[in-house]
C-alpha positions as CSV (number, residue, x, y, z in Angstrom):
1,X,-16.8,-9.5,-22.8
2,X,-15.0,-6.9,-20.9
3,X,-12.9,-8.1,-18.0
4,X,-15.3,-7.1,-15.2
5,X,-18.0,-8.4,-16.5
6,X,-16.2,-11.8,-17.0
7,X,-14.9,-11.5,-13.5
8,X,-18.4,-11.0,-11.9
9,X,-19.6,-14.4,-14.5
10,X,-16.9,-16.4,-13.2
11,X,-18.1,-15.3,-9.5
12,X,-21.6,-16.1,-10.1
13,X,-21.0,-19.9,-11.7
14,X,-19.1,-20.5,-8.8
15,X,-21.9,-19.2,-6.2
16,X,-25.0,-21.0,-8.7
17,X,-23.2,-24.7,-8.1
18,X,-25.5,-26.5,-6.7
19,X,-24.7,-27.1,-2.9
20,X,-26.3,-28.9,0.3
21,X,-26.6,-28.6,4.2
22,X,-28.2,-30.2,6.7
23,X,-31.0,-29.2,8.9
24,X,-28.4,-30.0,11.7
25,X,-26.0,-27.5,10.5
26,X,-28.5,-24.2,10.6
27,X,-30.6,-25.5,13.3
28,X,-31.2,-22.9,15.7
29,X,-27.7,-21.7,17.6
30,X,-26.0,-24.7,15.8
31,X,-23.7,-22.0,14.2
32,X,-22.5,-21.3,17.9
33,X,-22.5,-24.9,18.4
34,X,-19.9,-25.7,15.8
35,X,-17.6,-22.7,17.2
36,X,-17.4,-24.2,20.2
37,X,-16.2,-27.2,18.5
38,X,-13.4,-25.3,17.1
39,X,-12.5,-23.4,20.6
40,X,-12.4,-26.6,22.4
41,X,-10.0,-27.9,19.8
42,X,-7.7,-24.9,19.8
43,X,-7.2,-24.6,23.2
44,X,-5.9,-28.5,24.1
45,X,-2.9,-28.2,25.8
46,X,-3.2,-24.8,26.6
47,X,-2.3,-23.4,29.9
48,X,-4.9,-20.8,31.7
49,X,-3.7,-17.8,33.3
50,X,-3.5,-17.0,37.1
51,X,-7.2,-14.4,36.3
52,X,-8.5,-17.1,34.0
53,X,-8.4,-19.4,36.9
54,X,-9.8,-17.3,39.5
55,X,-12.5,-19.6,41.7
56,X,-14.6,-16.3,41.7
57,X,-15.0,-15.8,37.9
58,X,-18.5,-17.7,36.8
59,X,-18.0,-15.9,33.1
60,X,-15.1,-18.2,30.9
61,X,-14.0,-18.2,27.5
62,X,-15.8,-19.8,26.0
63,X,-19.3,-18.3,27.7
64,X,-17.8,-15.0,26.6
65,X,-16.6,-15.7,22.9
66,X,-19.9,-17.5,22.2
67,X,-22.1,-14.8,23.5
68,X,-20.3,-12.5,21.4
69,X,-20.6,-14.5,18.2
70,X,-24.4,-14.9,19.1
71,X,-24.6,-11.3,19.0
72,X,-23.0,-11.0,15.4
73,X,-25.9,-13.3,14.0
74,X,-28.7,-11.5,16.2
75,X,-30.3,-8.5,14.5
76,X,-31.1,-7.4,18.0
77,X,-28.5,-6.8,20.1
78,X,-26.3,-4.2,18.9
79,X,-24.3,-3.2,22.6
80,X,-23.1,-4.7,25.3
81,X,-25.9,-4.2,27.6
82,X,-28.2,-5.8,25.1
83,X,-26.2,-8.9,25.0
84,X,-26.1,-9.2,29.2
85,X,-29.8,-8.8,28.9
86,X,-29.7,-11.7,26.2
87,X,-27.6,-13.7,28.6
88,X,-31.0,-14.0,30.8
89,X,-32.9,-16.0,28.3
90,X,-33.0,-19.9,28.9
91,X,-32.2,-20.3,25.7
92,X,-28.8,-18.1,25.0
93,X,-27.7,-19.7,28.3
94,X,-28.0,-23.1,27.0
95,X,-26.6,-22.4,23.6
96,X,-23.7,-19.9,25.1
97,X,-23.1,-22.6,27.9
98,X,-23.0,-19.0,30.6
99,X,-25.2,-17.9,32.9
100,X,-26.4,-14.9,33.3
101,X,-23.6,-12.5,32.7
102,X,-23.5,-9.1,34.4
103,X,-22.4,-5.9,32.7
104,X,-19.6,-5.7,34.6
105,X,-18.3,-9.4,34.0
106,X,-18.6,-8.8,30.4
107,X,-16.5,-6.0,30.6
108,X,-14.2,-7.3,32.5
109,X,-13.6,-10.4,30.3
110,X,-12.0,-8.4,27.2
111,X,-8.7,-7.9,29.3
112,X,-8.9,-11.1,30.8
113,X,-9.4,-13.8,27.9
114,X,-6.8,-14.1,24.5
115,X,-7.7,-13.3,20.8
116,X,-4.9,-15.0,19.6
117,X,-7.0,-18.7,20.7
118,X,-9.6,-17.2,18.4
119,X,-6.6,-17.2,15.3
120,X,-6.2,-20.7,15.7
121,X,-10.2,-20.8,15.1
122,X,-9.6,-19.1,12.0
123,X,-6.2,-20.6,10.9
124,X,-8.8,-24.2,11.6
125,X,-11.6,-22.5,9.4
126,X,-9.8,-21.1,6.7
127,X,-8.4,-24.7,5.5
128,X,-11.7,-25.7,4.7
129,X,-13.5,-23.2,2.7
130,X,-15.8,-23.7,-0.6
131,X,-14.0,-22.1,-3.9
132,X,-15.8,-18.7,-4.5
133,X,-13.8,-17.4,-7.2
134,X,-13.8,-20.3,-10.0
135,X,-11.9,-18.6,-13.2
136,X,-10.8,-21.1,-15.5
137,X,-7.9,-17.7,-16.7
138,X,-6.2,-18.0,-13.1
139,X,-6.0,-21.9,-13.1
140,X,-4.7,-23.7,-10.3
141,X,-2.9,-19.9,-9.6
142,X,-5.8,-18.6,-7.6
143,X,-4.5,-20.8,-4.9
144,X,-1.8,-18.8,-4.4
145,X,-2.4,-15.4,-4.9
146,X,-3.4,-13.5,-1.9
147,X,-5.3,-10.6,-1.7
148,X,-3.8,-7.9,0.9
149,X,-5.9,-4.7,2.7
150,X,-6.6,-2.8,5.2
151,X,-9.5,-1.4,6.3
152,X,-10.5,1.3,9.7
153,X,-12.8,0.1,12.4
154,X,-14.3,3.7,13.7
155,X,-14.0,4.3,17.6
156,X,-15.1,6.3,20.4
157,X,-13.5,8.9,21.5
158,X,-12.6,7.5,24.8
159,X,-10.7,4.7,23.1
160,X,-7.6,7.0,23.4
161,X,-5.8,4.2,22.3
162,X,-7.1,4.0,19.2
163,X,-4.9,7.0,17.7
164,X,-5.9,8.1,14.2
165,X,-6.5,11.6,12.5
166,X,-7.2,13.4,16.2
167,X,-9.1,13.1,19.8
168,X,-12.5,13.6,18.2
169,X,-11.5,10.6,15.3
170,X,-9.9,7.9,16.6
171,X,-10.0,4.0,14.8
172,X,-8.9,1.0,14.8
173,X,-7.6,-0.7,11.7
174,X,-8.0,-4.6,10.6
175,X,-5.3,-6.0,8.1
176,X,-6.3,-8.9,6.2
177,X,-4.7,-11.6,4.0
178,X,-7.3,-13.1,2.3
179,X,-7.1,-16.0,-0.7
180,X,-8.6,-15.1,-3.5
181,X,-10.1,-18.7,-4.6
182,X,-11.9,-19.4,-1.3
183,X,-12.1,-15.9,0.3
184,X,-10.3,-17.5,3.1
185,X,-9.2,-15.0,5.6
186,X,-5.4,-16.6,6.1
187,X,-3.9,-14.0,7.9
188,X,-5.2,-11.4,10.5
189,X,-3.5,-8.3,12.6
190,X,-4.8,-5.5,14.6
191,X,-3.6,-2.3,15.1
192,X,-4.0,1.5,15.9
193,X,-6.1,3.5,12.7
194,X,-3.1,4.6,11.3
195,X,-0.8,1.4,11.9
196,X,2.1,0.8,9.7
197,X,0.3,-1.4,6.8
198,X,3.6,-2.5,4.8
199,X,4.5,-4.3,8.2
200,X,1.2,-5.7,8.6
201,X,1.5,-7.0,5.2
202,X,5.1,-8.4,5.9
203,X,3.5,-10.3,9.3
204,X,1.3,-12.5,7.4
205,X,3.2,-13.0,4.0
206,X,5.0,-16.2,3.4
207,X,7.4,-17.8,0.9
208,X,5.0,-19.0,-2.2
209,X,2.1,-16.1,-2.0
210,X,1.4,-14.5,-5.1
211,X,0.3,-11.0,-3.1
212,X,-1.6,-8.7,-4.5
213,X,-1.1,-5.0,-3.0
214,X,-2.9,-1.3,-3.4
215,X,-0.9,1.4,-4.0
216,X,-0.4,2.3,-0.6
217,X,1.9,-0.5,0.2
218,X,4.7,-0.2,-2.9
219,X,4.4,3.8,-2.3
220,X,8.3,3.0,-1.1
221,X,9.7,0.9,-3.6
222,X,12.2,-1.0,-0.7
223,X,8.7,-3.3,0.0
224,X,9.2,-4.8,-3.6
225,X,12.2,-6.0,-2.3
226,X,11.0,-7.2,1.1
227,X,8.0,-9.0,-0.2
228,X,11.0,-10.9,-2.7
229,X,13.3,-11.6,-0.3
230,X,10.7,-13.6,1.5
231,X,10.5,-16.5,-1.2
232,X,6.9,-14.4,-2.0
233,X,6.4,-12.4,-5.2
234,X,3.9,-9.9,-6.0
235,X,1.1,-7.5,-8.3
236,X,1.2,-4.2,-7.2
237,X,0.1,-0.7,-7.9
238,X,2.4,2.6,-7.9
239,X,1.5,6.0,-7.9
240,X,1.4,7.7,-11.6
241,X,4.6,9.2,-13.1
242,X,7.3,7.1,-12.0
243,X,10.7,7.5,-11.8
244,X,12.3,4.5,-14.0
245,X,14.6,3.1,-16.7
246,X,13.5,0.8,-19.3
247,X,15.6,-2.0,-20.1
248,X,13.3,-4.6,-22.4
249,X,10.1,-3.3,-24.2
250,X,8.0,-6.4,-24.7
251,X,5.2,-6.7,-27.6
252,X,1.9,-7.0,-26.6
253,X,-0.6,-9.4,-27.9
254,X,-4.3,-9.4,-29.0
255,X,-5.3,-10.7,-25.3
256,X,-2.9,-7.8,-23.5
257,X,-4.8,-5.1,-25.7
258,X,-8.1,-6.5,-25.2
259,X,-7.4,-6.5,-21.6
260,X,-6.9,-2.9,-21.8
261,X,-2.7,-2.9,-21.3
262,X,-1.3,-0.2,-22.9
263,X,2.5,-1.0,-22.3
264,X,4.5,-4.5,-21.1
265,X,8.0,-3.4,-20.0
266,X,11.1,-4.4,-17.7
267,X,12.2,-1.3,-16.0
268,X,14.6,-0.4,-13.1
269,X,12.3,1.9,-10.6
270,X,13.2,4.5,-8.4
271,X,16.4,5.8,-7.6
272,X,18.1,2.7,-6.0
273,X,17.2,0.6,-9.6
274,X,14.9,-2.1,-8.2
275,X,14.5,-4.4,-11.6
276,X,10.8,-5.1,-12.3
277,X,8.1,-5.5,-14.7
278,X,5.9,-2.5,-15.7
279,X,2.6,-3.5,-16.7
280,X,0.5,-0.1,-17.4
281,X,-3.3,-0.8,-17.7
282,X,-5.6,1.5,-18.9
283,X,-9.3,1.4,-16.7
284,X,-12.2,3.7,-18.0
285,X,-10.6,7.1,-18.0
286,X,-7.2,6.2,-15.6
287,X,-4.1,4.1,-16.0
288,X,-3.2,1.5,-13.3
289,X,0.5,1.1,-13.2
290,X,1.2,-2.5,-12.1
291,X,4.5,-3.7,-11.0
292,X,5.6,-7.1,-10.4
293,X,8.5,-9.9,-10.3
294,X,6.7,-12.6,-12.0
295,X,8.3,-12.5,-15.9
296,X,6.4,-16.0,-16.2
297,X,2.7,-14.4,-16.7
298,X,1.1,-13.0,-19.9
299,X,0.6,-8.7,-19.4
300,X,-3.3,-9.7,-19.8
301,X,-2.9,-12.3,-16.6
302,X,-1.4,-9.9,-14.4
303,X,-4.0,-6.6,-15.2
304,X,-6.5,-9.7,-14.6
305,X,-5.1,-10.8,-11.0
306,X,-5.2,-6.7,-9.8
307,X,-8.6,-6.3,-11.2
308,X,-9.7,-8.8,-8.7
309,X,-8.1,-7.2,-5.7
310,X,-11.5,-5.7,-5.6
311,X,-13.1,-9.1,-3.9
312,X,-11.3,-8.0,-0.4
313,X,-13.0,-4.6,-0.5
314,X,-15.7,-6.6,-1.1
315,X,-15.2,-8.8,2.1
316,X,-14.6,-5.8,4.2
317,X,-17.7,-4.0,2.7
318,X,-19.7,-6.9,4.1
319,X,-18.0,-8.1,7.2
320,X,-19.1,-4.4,8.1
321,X,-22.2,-3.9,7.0
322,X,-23.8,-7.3,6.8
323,X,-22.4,-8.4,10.0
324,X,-23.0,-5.5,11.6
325,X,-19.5,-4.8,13.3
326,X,-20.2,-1.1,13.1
327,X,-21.1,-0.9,16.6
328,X,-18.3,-2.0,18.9
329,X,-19.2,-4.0,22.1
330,X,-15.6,-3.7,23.9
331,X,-13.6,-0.5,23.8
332,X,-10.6,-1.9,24.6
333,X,-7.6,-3.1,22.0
334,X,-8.3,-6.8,22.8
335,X,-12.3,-6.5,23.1
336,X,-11.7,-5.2,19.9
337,X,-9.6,-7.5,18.4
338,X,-12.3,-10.0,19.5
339,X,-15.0,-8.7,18.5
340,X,-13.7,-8.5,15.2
341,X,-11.6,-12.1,15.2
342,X,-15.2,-13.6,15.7
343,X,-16.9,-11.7,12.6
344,X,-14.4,-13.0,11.0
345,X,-15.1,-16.3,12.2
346,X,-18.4,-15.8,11.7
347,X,-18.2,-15.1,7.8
348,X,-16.3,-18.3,7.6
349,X,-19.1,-20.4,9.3
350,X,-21.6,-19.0,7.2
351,X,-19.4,-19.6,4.0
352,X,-18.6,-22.8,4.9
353,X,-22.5,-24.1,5.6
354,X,-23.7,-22.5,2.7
355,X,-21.3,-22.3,0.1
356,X,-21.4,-18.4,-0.6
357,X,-21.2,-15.2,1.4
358,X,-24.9,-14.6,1.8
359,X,-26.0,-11.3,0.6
360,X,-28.2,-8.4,2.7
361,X,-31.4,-9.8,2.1
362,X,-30.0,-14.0,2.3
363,X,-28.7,-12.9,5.9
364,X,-31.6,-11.4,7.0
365,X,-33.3,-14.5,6.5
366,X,-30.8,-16.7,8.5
367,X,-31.4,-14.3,11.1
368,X,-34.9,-15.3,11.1
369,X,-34.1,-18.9,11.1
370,X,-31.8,-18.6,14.1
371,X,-35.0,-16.3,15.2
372,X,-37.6,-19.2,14.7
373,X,-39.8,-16.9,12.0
374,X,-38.3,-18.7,8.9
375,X,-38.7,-22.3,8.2
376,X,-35.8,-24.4,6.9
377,X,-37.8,-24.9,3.4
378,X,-38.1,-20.4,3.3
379,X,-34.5,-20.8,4.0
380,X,-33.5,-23.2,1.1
381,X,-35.5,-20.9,-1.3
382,X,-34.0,-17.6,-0.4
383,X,-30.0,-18.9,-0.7
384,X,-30.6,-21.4,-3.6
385,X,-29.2,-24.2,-1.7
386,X,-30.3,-28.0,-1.4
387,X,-30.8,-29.7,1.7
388,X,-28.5,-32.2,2.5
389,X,-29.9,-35.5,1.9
390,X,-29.7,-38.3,5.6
């Protein structure tokens, strides 16, 4: 069995495992309900600001980040004058806990209210995950190796903040640490489309990640040494043709070959020497060259561990798509960063509840539950899920 195949088996098992909700859980707006659970928690002992506090302001944060998360699991409202109109409905009132919000208030609110409350939300979330990924290869190491990206957020061309190729292509970019066993997202940053992603990286590493980087990030070979000097190691691909030294040439095995590694060595890179381990993998009709610190792990292991740095493309692929944070509803940096905090929020509630990440067609269908056309029983059929038992 080749290794992606195996990879997309071991997926599969983990997302066939027979799971359970309650009718509680996905009743309909329960999914905002639970988020402001977590909101309430993360902002005890928090002090509000001099704007927050205004007698005058009817709109607070937690009307405004709940009607934005209702949007993300609406099929309906894709703009921010869809979800004031939504704000008139009975319903969205009492499950938002706002009333009706004006287009004005709603723009107002992304300069006056925090993303960083919504990190503690997903710091909260991302400790209690289901295991996605269940290779029995990886072991209890799929705990700790972390899958880092990066991935552009189009914007308008009035957001002249959002500085990227030119005036008429501007973007925002959203940097992601994500654990490869859970899909947890465990570390989030925000920053202009062409944002430094090495420091992005560096932001959310810490001592005891086994990170897993694209070629982009080891293109200077210093971030091999800053990831190490951090108590964190690391699996990452360099550009082709290499400047290097070998200094042990190591035999491969049956399992390394089968894997597709064509060479196991421990080199000195670049001009300033930087001692690593070379493991060249051949893919189709390219080579991957994969460096990384860890002597401990068998050449077949560690083209196995990069092979499944596809899973965060995967993530981002769906956060966008799925989720439907193509269109923005705030143009400024921190609307942005909150729209995009709560998909992120979002995917975790869903994951949580139900055990995978539901697929196109799976979250069309919880869109018509929260809709009222689906019946919980339609719902159980479509995600292969068993309802939790009172």
């Amino acid at each position: 069995m080749c290794q992606y195949t195996s990879m997309a088996v071991a997926a599969k098992s983990s997302e066939e495992r027979s799971l359970s909700f309650s009718e509680k859980e996905l009743k309909r707006y329960k999914l905002v309900a639970q988020f402001q659970d977590l909101l309430e928690s993360a902002s005890k002992g928090r002090t509000l600001s001099k704007t927050e506090l205004d007698a005058r302001r009817t709109l607070d944060v937690e009307g405004y980040f709940s009607l934005m998360l209702f949007t993300l699991f609406n099929p309906v409202i894709d703009s921010m004058r869809g979800a004031c109109a939504a704000s008139t409905l009975e319903s969205v009132e009492q499950a938002c806990g706002s009333s009706r919000v004006s287009l004005g208030s709603f723009s107002e609110a992304q300069s006056v209210f925090d993303p960083e409350l919504l990190e503690e939300v997903i710091r909260t979330l991302a400790a209690d995950q289901p295991e996605l990924i269940a290779d029995a290869r990886l072991g209890k190491l799929s705990n700790d190796i972390k899958l880092f990206d990066g991935s552009l957020i189009p914007a308008l061309p009035r957001m002249a903040w959002a500085l990227w190729q030119d005036d008429n292509n501007r973007a925002a970019k959203l940097h992601l640490k994500q654990s490869l066993g859970t899909g947890a997202v465990e570390g989030v940053v925000m920053t202009i489309g062409n944002g430094n992603e090495r420091e992005a990286a560096l932001k959310m590493l810490k001592a005891g990640d086994l990170g897993v980087f694209d070629r982009g990030y080891a293109a200077k070979y210093g971030f091999i040494n800053e990831v190490t000097e951090r108590g964190a190691s690391l699996v990452a691909r360099i550009r082709n043709n290499p400047i290097y030294e070998v200094v042990t040439t190591h035999v491969l095995d049956e399992d390394a070959r089968q894997a597709g590694v064509i060479s196991d060595e421990d080199v000195l890179l670049g001009q300033n020497k930087i001692a690593v381990r070379m493991v060249v993998v051949k893919v189709a009709d390219k080579c991957l060259v994969l460096v990384t610190d860890r002597k401990n792990l068998s050449a077949d292991l560690i083209a196995l561990i990069y092979r499944y740095r596809w899973q965060v493309e995967l993530f981002f692929k769906w956060i966008k798509c799925i989720l439907g944070c193509r269109h923005l509803l705030a143009h400024s940096p921190r609307g942005v960063a909150i729209q995009v905090y709560l998909a992120l929020i979002a995917a975790m509630l869903l994951t949580r509840i139900t055990g995978k990440r539901p697929s196109k067609r799976q979250m069309e269908m919880l869109q018509f539950y929260i809709l009222g056309q689906c019946s919980l029983k339609e719902l159980e059929a479509v995600l292969a899920l068993k309802k939790a038992r009172k």
